[in-house]
VOLOKOL-28794 format. One record per residue (C-alpha): chain; z, y, x; residue number from 1. Coordinates in Angstrom, 1 decimal. Example, Ala and Ser with C-alpha at 12.3 -4.5 7.8 and 13.67 -1.06 7.14 Angstrom:
% residues 2
<'A',<7.8,-4.5,12.3>,1>
<'A',<7.1,-1.1,13.7>,2>
END
This chain:
% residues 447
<'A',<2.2,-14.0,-66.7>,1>
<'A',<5.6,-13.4,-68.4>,2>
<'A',<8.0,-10.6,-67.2>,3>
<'A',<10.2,-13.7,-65.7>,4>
<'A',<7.4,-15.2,-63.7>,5>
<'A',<7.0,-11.8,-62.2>,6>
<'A',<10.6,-11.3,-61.4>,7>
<'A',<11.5,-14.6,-59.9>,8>
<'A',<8.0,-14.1,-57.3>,9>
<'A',<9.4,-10.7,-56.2>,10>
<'A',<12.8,-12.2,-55.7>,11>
<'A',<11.2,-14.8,-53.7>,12>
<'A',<9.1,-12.6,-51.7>,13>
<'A',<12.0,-10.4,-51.1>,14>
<'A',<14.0,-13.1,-49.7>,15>
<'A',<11.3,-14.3,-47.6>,16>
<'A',<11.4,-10.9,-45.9>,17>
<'A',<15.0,-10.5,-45.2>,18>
<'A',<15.1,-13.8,-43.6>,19>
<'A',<12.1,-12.7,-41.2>,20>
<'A',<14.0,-9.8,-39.9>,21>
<'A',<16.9,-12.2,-39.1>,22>
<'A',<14.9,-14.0,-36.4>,23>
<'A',<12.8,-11.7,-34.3>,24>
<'A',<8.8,-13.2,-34.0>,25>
<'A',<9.9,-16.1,-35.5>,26>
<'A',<7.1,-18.9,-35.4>,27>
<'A',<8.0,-21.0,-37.8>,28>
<'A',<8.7,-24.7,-37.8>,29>
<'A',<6.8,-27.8,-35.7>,30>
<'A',<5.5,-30.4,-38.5>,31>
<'A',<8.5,-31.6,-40.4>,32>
<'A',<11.2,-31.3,-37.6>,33>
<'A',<12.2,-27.7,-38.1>,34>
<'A',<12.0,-26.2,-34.6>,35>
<'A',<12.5,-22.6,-34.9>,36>
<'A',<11.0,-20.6,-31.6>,37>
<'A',<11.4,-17.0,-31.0>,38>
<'A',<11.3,-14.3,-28.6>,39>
<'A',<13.5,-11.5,-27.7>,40>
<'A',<13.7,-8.7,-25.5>,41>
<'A',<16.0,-6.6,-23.8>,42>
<'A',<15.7,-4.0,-21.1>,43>
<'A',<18.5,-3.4,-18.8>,44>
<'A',<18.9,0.8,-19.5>,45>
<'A',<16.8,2.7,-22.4>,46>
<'A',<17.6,6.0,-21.1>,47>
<'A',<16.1,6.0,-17.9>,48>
<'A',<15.1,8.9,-15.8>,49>
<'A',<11.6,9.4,-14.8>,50>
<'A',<10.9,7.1,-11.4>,51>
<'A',<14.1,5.5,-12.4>,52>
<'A',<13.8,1.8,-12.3>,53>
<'A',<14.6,-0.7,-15.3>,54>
<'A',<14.5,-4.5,-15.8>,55>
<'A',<12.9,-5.8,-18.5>,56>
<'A',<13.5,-9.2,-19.7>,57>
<'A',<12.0,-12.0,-22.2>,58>
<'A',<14.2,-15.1,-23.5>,59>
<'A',<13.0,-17.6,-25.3>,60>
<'A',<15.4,-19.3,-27.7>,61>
<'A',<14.5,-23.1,-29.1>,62>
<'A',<15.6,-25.8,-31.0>,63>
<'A',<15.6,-29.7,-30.1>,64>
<'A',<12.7,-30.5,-27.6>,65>
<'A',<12.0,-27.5,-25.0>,66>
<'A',<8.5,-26.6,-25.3>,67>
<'A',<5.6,-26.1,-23.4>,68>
<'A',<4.1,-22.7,-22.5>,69>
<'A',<0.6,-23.3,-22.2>,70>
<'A',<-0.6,-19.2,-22.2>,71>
<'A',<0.5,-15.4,-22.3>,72>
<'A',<-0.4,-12.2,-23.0>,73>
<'A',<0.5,-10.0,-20.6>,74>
<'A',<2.1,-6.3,-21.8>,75>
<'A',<0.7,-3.4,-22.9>,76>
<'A',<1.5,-0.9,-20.7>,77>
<'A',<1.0,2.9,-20.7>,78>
<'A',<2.6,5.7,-18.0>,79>
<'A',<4.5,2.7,-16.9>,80>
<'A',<4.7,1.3,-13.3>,81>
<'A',<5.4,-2.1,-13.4>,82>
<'A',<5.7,-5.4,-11.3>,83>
<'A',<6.9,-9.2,-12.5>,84>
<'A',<10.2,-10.5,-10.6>,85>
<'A',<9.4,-13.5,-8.6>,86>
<'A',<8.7,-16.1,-10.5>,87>
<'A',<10.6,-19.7,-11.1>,88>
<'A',<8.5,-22.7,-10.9>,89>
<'A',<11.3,-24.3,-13.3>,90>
<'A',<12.4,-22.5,-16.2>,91>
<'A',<16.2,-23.4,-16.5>,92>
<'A',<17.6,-23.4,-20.3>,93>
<'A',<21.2,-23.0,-21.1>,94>
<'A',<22.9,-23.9,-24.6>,95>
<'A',<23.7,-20.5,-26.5>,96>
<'A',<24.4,-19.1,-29.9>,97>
<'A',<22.5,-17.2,-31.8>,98>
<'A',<23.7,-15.3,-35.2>,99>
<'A',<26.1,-18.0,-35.7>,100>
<'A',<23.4,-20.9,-34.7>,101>
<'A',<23.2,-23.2,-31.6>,102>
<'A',<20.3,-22.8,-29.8>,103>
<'A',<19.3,-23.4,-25.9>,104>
<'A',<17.5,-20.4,-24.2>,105>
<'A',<15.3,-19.7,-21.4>,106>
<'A',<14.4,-16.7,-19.6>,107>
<'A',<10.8,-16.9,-19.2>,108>
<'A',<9.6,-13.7,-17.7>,109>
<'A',<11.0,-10.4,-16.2>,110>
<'A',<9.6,-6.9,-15.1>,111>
<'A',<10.5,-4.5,-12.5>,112>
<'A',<9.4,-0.8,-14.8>,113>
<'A',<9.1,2.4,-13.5>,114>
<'A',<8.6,5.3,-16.5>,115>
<'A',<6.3,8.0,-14.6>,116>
<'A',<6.7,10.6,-17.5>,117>
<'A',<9.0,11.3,-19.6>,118>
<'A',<8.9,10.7,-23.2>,119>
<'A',<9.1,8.0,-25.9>,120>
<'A',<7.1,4.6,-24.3>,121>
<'A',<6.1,1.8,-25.8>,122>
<'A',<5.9,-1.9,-24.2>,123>
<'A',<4.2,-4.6,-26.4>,124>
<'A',<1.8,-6.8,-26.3>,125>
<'A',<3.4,-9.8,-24.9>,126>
<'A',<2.8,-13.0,-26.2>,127>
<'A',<3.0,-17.1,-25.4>,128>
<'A',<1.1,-19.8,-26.3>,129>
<'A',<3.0,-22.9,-26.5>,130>
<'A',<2.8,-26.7,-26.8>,131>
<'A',<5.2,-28.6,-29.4>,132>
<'A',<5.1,-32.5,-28.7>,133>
<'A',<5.0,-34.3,-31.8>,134>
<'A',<7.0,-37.5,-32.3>,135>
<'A',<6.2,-40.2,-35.0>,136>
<'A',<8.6,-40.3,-38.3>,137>
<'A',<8.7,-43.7,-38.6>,138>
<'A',<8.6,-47.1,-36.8>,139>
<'A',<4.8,-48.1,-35.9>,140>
<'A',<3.7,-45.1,-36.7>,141>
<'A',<0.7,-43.6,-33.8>,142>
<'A',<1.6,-40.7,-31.9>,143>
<'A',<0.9,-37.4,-33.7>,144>
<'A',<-1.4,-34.3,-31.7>,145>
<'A',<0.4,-31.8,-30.4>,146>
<'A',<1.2,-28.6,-32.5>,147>
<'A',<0.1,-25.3,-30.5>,148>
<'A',<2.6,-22.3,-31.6>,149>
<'A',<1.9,-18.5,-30.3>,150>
<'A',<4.7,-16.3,-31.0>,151>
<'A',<5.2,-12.7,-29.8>,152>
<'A',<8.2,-10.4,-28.5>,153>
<'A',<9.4,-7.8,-30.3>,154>
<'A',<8.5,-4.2,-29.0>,155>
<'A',<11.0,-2.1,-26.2>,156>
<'A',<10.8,1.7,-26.7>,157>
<'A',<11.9,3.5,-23.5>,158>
<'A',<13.0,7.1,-23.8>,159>
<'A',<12.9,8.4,-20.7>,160>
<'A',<14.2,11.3,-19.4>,161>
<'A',<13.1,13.8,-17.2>,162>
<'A',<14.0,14.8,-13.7>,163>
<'A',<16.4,18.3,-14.5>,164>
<'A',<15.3,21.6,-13.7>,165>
<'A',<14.4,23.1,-11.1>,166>
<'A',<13.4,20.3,-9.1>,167>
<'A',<14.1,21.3,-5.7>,168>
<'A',<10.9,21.5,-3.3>,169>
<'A',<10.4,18.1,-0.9>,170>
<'A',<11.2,15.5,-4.1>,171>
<'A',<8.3,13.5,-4.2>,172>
<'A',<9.9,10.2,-6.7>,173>
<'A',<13.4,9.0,-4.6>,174>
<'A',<15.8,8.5,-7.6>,175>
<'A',<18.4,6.0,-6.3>,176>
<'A',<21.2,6.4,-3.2>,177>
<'A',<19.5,6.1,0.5>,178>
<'A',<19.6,7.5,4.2>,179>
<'A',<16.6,8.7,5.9>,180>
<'A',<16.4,7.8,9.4>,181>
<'A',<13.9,8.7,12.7>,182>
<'A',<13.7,5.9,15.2>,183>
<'A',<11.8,5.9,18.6>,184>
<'A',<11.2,2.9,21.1>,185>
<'A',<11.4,5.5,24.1>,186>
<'A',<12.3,9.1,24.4>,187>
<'A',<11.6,8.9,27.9>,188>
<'A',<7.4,7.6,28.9>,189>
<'A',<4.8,9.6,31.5>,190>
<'A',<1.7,10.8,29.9>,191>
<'A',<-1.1,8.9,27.9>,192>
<'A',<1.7,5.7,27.1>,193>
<'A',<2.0,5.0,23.6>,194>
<'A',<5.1,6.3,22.0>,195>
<'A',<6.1,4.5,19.1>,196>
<'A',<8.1,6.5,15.9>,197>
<'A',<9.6,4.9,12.9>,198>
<'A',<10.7,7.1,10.1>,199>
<'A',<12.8,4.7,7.5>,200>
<'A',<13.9,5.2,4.1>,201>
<'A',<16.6,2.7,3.5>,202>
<'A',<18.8,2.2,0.0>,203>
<'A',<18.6,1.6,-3.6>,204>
<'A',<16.4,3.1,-6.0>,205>
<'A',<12.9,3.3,-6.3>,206>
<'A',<11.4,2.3,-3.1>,207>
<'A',<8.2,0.7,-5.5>,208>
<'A',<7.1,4.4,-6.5>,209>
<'A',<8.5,7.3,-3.9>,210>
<'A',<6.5,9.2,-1.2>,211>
<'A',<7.7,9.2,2.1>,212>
<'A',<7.4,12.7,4.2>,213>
<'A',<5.4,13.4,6.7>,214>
<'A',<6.3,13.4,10.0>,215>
<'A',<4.9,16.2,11.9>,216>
<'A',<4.5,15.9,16.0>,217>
<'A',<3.6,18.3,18.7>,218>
<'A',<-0.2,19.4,19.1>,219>
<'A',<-0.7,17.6,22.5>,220>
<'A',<0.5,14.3,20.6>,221>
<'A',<-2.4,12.1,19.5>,222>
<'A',<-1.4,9.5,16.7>,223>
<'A',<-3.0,7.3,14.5>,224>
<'A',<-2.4,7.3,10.6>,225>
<'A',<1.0,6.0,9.4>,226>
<'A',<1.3,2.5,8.8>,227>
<'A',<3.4,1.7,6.0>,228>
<'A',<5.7,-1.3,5.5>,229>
<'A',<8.4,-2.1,2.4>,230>
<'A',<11.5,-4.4,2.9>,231>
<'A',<13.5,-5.5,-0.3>,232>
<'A',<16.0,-7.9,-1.2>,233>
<'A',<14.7,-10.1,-3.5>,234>
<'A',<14.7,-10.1,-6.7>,235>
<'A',<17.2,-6.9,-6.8>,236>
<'A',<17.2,-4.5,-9.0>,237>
<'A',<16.7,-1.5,-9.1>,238>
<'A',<14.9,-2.3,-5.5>,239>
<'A',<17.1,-2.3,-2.0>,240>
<'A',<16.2,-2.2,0.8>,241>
<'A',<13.8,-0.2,3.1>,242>
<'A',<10.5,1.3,3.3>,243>
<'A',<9.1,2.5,6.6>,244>
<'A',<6.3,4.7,8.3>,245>
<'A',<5.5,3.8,11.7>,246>
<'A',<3.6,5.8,13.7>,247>
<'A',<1.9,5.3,17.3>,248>
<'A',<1.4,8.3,19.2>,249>
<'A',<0.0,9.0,22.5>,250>
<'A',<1.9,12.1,24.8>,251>
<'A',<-1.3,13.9,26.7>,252>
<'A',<0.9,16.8,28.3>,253>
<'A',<3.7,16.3,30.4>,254>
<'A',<6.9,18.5,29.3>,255>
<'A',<10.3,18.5,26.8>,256>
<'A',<9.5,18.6,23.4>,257>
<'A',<11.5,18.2,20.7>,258>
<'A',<10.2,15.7,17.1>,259>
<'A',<11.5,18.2,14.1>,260>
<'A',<13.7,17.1,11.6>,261>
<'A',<12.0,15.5,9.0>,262>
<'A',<13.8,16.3,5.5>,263>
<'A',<13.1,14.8,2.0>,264>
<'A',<15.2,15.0,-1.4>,265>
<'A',<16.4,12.7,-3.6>,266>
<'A',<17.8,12.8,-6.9>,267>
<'A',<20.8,10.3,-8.0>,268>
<'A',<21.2,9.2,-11.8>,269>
<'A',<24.2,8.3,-11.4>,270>
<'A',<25.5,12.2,-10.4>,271>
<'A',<22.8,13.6,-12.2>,272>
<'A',<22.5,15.6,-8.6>,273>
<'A',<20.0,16.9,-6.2>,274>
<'A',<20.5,15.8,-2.9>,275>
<'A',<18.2,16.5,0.4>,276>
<'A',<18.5,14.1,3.3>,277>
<'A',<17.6,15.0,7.1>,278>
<'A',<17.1,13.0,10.0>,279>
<'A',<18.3,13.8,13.8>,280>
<'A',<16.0,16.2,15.7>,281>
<'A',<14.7,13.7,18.8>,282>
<'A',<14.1,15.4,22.5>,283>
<'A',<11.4,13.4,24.3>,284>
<'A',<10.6,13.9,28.2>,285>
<'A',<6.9,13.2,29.3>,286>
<'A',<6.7,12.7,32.9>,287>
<'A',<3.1,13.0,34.7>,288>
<'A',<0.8,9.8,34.5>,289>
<'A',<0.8,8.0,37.5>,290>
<'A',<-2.1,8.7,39.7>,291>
<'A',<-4.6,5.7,40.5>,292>
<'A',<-2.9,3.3,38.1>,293>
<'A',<-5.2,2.1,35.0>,294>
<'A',<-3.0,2.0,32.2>,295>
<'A',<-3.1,-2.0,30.6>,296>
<'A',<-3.8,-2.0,26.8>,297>
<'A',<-5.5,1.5,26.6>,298>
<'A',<-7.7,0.0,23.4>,299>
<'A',<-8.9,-3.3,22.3>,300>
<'A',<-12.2,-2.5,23.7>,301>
<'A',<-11.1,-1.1,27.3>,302>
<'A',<-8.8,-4.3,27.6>,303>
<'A',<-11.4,-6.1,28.1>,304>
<'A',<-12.8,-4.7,31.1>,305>
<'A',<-12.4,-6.5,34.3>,306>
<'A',<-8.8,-5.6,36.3>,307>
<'A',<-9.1,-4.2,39.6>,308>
<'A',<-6.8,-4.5,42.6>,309>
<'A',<-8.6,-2.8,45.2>,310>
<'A',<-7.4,0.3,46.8>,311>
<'A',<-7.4,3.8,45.2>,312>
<'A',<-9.4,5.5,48.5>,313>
<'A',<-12.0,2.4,47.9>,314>
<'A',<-12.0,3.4,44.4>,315>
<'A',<-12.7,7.0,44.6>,316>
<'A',<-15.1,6.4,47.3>,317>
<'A',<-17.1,3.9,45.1>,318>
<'A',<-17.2,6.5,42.0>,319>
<'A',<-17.8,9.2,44.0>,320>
<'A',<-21.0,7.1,45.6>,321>
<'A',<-22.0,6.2,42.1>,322>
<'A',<-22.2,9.9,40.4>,323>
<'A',<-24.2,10.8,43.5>,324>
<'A',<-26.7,7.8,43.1>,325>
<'A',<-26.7,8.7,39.3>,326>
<'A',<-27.3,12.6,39.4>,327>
<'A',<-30.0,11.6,41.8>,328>
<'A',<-31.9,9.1,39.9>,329>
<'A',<-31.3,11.9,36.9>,330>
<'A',<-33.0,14.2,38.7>,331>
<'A',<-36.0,12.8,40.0>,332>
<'A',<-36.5,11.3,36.1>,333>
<'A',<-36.4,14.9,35.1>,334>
<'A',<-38.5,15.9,37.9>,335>
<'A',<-41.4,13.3,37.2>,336>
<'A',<-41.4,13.1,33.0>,337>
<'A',<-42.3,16.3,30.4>,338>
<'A',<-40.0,18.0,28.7>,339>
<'A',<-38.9,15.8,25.7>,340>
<'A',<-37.6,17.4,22.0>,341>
<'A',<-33.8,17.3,21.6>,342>
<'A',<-32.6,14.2,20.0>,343>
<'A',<-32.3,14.9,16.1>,344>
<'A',<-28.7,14.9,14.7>,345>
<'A',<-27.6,10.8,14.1>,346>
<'A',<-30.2,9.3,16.4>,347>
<'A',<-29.0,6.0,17.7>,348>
<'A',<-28.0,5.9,21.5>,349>
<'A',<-30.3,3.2,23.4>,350>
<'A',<-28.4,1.3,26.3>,351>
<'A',<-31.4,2.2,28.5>,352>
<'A',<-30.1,6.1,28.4>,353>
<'A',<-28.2,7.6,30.6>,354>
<'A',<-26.2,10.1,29.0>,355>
<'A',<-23.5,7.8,27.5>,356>
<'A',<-20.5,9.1,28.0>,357>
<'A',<-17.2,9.2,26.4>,358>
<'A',<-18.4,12.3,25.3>,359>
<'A',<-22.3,12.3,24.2>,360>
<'A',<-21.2,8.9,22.2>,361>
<'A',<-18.3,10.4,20.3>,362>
<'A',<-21.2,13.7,19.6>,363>
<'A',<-23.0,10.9,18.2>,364>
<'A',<-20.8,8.7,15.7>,365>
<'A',<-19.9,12.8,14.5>,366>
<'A',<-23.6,13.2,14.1>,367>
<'A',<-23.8,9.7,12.1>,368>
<'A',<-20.7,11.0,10.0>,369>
<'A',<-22.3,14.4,9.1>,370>
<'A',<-25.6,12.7,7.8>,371>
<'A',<-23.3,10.0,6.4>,372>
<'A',<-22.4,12.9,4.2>,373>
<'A',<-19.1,13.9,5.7>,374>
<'A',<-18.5,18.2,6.9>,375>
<'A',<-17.1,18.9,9.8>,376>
<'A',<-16.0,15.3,11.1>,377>
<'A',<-14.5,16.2,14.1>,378>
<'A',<-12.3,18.7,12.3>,379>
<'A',<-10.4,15.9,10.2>,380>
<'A',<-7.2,13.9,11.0>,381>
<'A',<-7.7,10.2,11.0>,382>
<'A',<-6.2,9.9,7.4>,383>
<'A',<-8.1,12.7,5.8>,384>
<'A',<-11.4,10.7,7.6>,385>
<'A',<-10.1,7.8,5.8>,386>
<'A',<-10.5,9.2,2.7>,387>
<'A',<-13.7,10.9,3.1>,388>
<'A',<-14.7,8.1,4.4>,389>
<'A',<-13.7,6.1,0.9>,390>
<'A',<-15.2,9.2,-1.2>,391>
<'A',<-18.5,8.2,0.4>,392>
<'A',<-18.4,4.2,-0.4>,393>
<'A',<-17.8,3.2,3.5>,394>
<'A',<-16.3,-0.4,3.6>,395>
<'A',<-12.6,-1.3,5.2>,396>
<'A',<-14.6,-3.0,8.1>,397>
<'A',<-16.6,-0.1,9.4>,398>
<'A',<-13.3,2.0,8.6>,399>
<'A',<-11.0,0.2,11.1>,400>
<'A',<-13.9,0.1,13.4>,401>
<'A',<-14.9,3.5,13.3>,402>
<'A',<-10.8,4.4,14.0>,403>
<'A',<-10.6,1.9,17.1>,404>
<'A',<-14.0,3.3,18.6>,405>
<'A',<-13.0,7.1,18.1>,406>
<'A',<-9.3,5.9,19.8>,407>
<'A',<-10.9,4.3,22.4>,408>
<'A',<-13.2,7.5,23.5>,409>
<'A',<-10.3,10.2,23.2>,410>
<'A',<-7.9,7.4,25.5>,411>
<'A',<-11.1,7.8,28.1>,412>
<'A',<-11.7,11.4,27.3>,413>
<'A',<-7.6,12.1,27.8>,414>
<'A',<-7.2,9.6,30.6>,415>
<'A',<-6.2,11.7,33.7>,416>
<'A',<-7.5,9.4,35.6>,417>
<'A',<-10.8,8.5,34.1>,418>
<'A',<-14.1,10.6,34.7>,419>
<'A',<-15.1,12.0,31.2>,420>
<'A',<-18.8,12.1,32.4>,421>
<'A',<-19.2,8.7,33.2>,422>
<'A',<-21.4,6.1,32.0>,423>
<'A',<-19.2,4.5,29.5>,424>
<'A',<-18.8,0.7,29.4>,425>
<'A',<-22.0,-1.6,28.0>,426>
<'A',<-19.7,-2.6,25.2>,427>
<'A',<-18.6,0.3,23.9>,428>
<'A',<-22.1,1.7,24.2>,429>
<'A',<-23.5,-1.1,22.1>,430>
<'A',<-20.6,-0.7,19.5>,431>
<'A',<-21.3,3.2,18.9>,432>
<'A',<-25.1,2.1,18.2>,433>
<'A',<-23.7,-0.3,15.6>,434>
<'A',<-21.4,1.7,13.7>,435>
<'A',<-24.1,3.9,13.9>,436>
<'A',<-26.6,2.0,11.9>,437>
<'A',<-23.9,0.7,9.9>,438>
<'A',<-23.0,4.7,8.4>,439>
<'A',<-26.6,5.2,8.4>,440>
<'A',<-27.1,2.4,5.8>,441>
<'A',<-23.8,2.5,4.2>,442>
<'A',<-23.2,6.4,3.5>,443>
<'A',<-24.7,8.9,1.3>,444>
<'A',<-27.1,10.9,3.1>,445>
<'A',<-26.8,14.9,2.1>,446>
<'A',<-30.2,15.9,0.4>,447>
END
């Protein structure tokens, strides 16, 4: 091969490469029509802070016939929170320029990011498959197969910056601009109601990522875990919008007591500043429960007891009649029958016995916990139950369950007007035997 063969292939393969990097993942052309197809991407800030977030964005630019996109690869994504924008059904192209060249483009896919460490980040990997309808060249000629075409974007590097030092304690991931906010339905309720608290994070920034604080009540306030809800504007980015813990609580002393102020920081990128937000301290009064009233709603369980209008004095004469009939026919069973082994730890409650109360049934869904595999039950709020309770492979079913059940014995173990000791309801006794079995066969017995 002379010296001039050589030259003129190295010239050629040199110019094939310079007119690559001119078009970013170019495809290359559809049969003889010269369709060029190509990817790029963009990201709306490459400096962003850590929890900061970012929109990234893929166009598609085409010639002629719009194609058809048949397939993707979705990104490759590492220390990178990320969500897709809401899709459009119809992907709208505009006529545009590109280098000089007319072209139409279409945006065909955006991400919501969130970098969670700082550092130099990657995002690749995405790709489409398309669908190039042939036409014939000449008159007569039978329609031609379609030409299938994947071509891929190019690659965003994010460098993103970390959160400066010293991050003040209480930032747990707010970068943006908001206003915390405590909200209750009532300051003002008599004992055992529900009181209902809303603590509301409301802005711009990173509501997809941050950590609420926790709200921290008075010991005789009984609540169940927070239930969290998010609010945004669609489409908006970075997110606005809200994010809010609500919390139900139930008042079992009456007295003033006064919800603390609940306090979280939050760091703007625009300042490049620290700033801690606070919400107003609340008073709330708890008058004395109303004797001889039966409180409507107490549980899902207890609604569905029968209502009764008959006078309290015929009511306390009726119970009091009862527990003497009942410590009675206690007694002479005792009298008449040997002395019987304690019940082992977890045994299952039979409806035929008479020591189900609130109390003995609560012992018991304890005891199942404990051979379940969970310490000290009875010693864990209901959120750190709920993840024990996950640790141990216990299913979302029996979960909510078990939380109604255990709500439903403390509301008739903290009811002022309700006798702790009494035979609870057939209904409740048959649920405890269920959930029961049910962490018997779904936990992890301790060896």
């Amino acid at each position: 091969m002379t010296r001039g063969v050589v030259r003129y292939l190295f010239r050629a393969l040199f110019m094939l490469m310079i007119t690559s990097l001119c078009f970013p993942a170019i495809a290359g052309a559809s049969g003889n029509r010269g369709n060029k197809l190509f990817l790029t991407s963009s990201i709306s800030n490459n400096l962003p802070y850590v929890g900061q977030e970012i929109l990234l964005t893929y166009t598609l630019y085409f010639n002629d016939v719009a194609p058809k996109i048949t397939n993707e690869t979705p990104l490759s994504l590492r220390e990178v929170w990320t969500k897709e924008t809401l899709p459009e059904r119809y992907i709208k192209s505009i006529p545009t320029s590109f280098q000089g060249k007319p072209f139409r483009s279409a945006i065909v896919k955006q991400f919501k990011l969130v970098p969670l460490q700082s550092g130099k980040i990657a995002v690749s990997g995405y790709s489409i498959l398309f669908t190039l309808p042939q036409e014939p060249t000449a008159e007569g000629e039978k329609e031609l197969s379609d030409t299938r075409v994947r071509i891929t974007a190019p690659d965003v590097i994010l460098s993103a910056q970390a959160i400066p030092e010293p991050v003040p304690e209480g930032f747990s991931g707010a970068v943006g601009t908001f206003q915390l906010d405590l909200l209750p339905n009532k300051q003002i309720l008599k004992a055992g109601e529900p009181l209902s608290l809303k603590l509301e994070l409301t802005g711009t920034g990173s509501l997809h990522t941050l950590k609420l604080p926790d709200l921290r009540l008075p010991a005789s306030f009984r609540q169940n875990p927070p239930e969290i809800t998010t609010t945004l504007k669609t489409n908006s980015v970075p997110a606005s919008g809200s994010i809010t813990a609500t919390i139900i609580s139930w008042p079992q002393s009456e007295g003033n007591y006064q919800i603390p102020v609940v306090s979280t920081v939050i760091f703007n990128p625009d300042t490049k500043q620290f700033k801690t937000l606070f919400t107003k301290s609340l008073n709330i009064t708890v008058t004395p429960a109303l004797q001889g009233t039966i409180k409507s709603k107490v549980s899902p369980l207890i609604a569905t007891e029968q209502k009764n209008n008959l006078p309290p004095q015929l009511i306390a004469t009726a119970i009091a009649l009862l527990l003497l009939i009942s410590g009675t026919a206690l007694f002479l069973i005792k009298k008449h029958t040997s002395p019987t082994k304690s019940q082992p730890e977890g045994t299952v409650v039979r409806q035929t016995d008479l020591s189900t109360s609130a109390v003995n049934l609560k012992q018991l869904l304890f005891a199942s916990l404990k051979k379940a595999g969970i310490k000290n039950p009875g010693g864990l709020t209901r959120m750190e139950l709920k993840t024990a309770l996950q640790d141990i492979g216990i299913s979302d079913d029996i979960q909510s369950e078990l939380t109604v059940m255990l709500d439903t014995l403390d509301k008739i173990l903290y009811s002022p007007i309700r006798d702790k000791e009494a035979k609870a309801p057939e209904l409740i006794v048959e649920k405890v035997n269920a959930l029961s079995k049910a962490l018997k066969a779904a936990g992890n017995p301790r060896t």
